[in-house]
C-alpha positions in Angstrom: 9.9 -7.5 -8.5 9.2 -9.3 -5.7 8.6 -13.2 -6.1 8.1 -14.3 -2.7 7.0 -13.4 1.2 7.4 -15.1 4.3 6.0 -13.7 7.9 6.6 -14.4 11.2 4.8 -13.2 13.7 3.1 -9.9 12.4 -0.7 -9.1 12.7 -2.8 -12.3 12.3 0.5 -14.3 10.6 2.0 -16.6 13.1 4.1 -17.7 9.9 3.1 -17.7 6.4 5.4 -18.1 3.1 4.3 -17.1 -0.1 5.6 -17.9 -3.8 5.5 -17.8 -7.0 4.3 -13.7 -7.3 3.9 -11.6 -10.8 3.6 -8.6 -12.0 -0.1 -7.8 -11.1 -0.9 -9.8 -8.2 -4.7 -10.0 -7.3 -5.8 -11.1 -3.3 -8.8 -12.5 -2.7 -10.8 -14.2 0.8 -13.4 -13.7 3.3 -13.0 -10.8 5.9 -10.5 -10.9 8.7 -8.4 -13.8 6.5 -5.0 -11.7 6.1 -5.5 -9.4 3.2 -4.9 -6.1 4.1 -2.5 -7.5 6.7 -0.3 -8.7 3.9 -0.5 -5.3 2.1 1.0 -3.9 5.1 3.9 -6.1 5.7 4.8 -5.8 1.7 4.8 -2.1 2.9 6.6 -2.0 5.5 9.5 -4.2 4.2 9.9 -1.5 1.5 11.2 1.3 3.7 12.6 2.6 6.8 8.9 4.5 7.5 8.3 3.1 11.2 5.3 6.2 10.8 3.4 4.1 7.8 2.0 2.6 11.1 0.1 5.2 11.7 -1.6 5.3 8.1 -2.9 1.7 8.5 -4.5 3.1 11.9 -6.3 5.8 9.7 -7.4 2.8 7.0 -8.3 0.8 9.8 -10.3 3.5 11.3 -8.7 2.9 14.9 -8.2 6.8 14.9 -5.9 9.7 14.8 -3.8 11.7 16.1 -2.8 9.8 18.9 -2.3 11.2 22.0 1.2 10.3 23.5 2.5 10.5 27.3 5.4 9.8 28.3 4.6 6.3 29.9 5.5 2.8 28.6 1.8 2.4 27.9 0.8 4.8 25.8 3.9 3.7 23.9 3.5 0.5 23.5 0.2 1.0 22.6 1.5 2.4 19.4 3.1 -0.7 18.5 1.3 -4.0 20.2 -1.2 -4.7 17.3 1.9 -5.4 15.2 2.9 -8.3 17.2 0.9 -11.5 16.6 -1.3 -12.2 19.3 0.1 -9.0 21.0 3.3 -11.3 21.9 6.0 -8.5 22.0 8.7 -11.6 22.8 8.6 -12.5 19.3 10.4 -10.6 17.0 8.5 -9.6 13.7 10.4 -11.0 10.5 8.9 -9.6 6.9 11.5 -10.9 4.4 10.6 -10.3 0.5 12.4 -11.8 -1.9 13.1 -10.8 -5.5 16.0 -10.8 -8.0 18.5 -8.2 -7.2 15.6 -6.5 -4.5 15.2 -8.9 -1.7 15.1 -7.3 2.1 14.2 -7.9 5.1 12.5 -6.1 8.3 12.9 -7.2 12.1 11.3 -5.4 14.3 11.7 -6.2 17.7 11.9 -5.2 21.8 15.1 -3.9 22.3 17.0 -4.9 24.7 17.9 -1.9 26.7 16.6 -1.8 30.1 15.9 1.7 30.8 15.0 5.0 28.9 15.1 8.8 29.8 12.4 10.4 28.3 12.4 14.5 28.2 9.4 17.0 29.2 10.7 20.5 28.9 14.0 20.4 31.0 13.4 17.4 32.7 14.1 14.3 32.4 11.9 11.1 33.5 14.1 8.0 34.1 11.7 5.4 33.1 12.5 1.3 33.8 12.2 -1.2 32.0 11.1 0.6 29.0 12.7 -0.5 26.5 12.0 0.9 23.3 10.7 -0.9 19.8 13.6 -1.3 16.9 12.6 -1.6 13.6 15.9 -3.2 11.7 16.2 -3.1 7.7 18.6 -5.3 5.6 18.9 -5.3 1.3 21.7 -7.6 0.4 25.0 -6.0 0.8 23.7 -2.7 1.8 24.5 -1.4 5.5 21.7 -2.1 7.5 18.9 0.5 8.3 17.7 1.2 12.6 15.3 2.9 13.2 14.3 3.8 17.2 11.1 5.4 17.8 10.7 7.2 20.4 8.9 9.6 22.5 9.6 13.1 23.5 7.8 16.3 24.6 4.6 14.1 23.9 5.8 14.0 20.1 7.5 11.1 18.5 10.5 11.2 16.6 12.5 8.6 14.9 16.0 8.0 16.1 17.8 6.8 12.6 16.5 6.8 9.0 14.3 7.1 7.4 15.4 5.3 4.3 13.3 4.4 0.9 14.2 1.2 -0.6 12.1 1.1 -3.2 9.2 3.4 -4.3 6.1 2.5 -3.5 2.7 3.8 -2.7 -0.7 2.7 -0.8 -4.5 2.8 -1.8 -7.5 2.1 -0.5 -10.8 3.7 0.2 -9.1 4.4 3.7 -6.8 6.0 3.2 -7.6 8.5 0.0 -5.0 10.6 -1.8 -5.7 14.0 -1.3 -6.1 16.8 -4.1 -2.8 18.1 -3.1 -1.2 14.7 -3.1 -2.7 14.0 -6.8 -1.7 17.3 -7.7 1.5 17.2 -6.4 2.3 13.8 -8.2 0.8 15.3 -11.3 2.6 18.6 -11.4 6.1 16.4 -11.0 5.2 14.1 -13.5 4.6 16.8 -15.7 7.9 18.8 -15.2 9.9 15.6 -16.2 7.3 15.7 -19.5 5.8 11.9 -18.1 2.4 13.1 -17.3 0.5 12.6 -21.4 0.1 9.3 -21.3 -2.0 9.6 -17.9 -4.1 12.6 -19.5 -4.5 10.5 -22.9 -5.7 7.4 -20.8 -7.9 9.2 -18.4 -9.4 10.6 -22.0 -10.2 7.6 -23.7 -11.8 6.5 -20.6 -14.0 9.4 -19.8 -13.6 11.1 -23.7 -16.0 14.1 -22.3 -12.8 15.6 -20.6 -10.9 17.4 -23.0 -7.7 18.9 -20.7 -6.6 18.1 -17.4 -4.3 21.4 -15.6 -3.0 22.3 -12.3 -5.6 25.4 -10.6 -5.7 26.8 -7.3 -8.9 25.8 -5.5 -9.4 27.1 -2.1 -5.9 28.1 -1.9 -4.6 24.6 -2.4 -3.1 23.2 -5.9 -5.9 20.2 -7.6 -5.8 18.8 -10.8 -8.9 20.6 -12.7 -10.9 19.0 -15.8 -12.2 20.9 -18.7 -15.6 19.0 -19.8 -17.5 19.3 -22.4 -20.2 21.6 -22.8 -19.7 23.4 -19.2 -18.0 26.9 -19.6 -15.8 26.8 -16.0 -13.1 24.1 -15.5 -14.0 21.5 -12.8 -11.8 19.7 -9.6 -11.8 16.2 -10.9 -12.9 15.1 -7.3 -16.3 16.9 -8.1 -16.8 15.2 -11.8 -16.7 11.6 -10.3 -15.1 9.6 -7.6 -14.5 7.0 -10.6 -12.4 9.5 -12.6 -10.9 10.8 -9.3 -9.6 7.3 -9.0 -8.2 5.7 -11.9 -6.7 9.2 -12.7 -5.1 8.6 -8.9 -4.0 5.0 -9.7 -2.6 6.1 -12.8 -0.6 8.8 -11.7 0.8 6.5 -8.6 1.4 4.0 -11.1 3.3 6.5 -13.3 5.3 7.9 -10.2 6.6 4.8 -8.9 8.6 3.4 -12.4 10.3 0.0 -11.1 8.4 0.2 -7.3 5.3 -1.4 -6.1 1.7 0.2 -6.1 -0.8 -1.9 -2.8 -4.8 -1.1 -4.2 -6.9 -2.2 -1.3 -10.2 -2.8 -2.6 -9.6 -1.7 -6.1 -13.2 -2.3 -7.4 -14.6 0.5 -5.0 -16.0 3.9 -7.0 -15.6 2.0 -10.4 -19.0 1.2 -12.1 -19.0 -2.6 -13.0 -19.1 -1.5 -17.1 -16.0 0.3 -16.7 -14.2 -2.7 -15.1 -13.0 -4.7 -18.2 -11.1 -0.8 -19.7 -9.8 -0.3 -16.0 -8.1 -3.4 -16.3 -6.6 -2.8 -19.4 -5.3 0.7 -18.9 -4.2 -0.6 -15.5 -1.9 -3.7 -16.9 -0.9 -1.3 -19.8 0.7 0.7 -17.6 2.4 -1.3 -14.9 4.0 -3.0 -17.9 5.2 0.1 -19.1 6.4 1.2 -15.6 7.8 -2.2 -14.6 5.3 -1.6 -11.5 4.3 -4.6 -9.5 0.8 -4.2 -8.3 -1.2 -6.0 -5.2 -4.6 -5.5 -5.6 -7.7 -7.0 -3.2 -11.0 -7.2 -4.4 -14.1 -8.5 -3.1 -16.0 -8.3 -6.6 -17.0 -11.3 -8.5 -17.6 -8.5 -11.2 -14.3 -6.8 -11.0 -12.7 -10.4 -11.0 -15.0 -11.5 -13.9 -13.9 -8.1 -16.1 -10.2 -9.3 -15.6 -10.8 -12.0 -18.2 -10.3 -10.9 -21.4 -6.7 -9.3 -19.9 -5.5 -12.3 -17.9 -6.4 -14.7 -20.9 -4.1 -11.8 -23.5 -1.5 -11.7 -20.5 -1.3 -15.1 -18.2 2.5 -14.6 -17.4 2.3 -11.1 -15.8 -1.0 -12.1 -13.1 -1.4 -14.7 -10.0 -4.0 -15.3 -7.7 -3.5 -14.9 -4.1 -6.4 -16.8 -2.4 -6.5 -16.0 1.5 -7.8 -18.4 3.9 -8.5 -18.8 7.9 -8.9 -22.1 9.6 -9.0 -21.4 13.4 -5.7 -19.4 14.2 -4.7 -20.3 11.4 -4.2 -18.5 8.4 -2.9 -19.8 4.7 -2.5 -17.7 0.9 -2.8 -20.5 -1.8 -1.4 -19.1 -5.2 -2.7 -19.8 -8.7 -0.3 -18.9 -11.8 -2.2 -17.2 -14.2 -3.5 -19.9 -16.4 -5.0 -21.8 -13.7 -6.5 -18.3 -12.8 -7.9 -17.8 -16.2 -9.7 -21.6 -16.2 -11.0 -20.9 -12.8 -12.4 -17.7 -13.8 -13.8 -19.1 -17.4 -15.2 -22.0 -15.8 -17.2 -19.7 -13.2 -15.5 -21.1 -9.8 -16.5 -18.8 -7.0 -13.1 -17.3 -6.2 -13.6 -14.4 -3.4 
């Protein structure tokens, strides 16, 4: 589990520390104060996956594919939003910090002063184009490097990648796909882990009676049988509520001892259903040992938490995301403070 954060230079942190983190962490704040920002450098410290990059474009809708050339640029452009204030001079630093699991990711300019990039059978000599190094460390371990560059207008990655933990990403976004649902569920099932999703999903939505891997379309998707229709149903077309938490549940499932970032978890639940989502949701990151980082902008979704956090104050904290100016700070409540603010009706988002 990770207990604490600290950021330099990445995004819209110039520098920010941040303690005192639980199990089930939930991030609130006005737009543009740091959220999602801070769900990408929790990310990114978990891996050697310089591409994740590229999935925060798509959640960001800044658009993809990308077309590379082989010109500092174009590469550059891939990387210069990372850097705060688009200063590439400053090395990014992402450190998390946890008992047994702290690491840390640098990425930086490198120093090399020239490049030879390859089209076909030539190769372009270009100056002063030095490439972007992203640099892993976990305790004792050998350190991680990772060079991206670009070739044949593709980019590969020179070194890694490497997985230090598992750990997944959500968010209205950046949607699992059938076949990624599918794919998680049909795992989870070999290894005879995937009941205690179907029996939750269940007592959620008790009209479904089994949940199975079809073909639809040629592509594997987890299929419903409902009550009272005669033909099983994708569980995309039932509801994008039950398409969800049976998404969060499986990732929560799959990633036993790893981290699970919800971006916007309230989105495609309907404000009844909050209060059981929560429940089912705590029930099993406990039973995982998942650490969750959840945003929300929902005094509804924060108000159905209740009941849980009052049960539960140890395992939840309050991330409270602020801007002044360039400035940005997180100001974190332990869980009973989180509980009193929320039973005494403070405004909170």
């Amino acid at each position: 589990m990770i207990e604490s954060v600290k950021i330099q230079n990445f995004r819209c942190f110039s520098e920010l520390e941040v303690h005192g983190l639980r199990a089930i962490n939930i991030i609130v704040g006005e737009n543009a104060s740091g959220k999602s920002a801070f769900l990408e450098s929790v990310y990114l410290s978990s891996g050697a996956f310089p591409q994740a990059v590229f999935q925060f474009r798509v959640a960001r809708q800044l658009g993809y594919p990308l077309e590379l050339r082989p010109d500092s640029a174009s590469y550059w452009g891939l990387w210069e939003d990372l850097f705060h204030g688009y200063d590439l001079s400053k090395p990014i630093s992402i450190e998390a910090v946890g008992p047994g699991a702290s690491r840390t990711l640098r990425i930086s300019r490198s120093l090399e002063s020239s490049q030879t990039i390859s089209i076909g059978a030539q190769q372009i000599p270009l100056q002063a184009f030095a490439p972007v190094i992203f640099d892993w460390t976990r305790g004792d371990s050998e350190p991680v490097h990772v060079t991206p560059r670009i070739k044949d207008k593709a980019l590969i990655l020179e070194g890694g990648p490497h997985e230090y933990f598992p750990i997944s990403f959500s968010g209205p976004h950046i949607p699992d796909t059938p076949q990624d649902n599918a794919i998680r569920f049909s795992e989870l099932s070999k290894d005879g882990k995937i009941q205690p999703v179907i029996d939750a999903l269940r007592e959620e939505f008790p009209f479904l009676r089994t949940l199975s891997i079809e073909i639809n379309s040629g592509a594997p998707t987890v299929f419903a049988e409902v009550q009272g229709q005669s033909h099983k149903l994708p569980v995309g077309l039932i509801s994008d509520g039950v398409n969800k938490l049976l998404s969060l549940l499986i990732i929560i499932r799959s990633n036993p001892n790893g981290i699970v970032l919800i971006d916007q978890i309230e989105d495609g639940f309907y404000f009844k259903k909050m209060l059981s989502t929560w429940k089912v949701i705590h029930k099993f990151a406990k039973e995982n040992g998942t650490q969750i980082f959840a945003t929300t902008h929902s005094q509804e979704c924060l108000t159905a938490l209740l009941p849980v956090l009052e049960a539960n104050e140890q395992d939840f904290a309050l991330l409270r995301a602020s801007r002044s100016d360039d400035s940005i700070r997180f100001s974190v409540s332990n869980g009973r403070r989180f509980a009193s603010a929320l039973s005494e009706e403070f405004e909170l988002r």
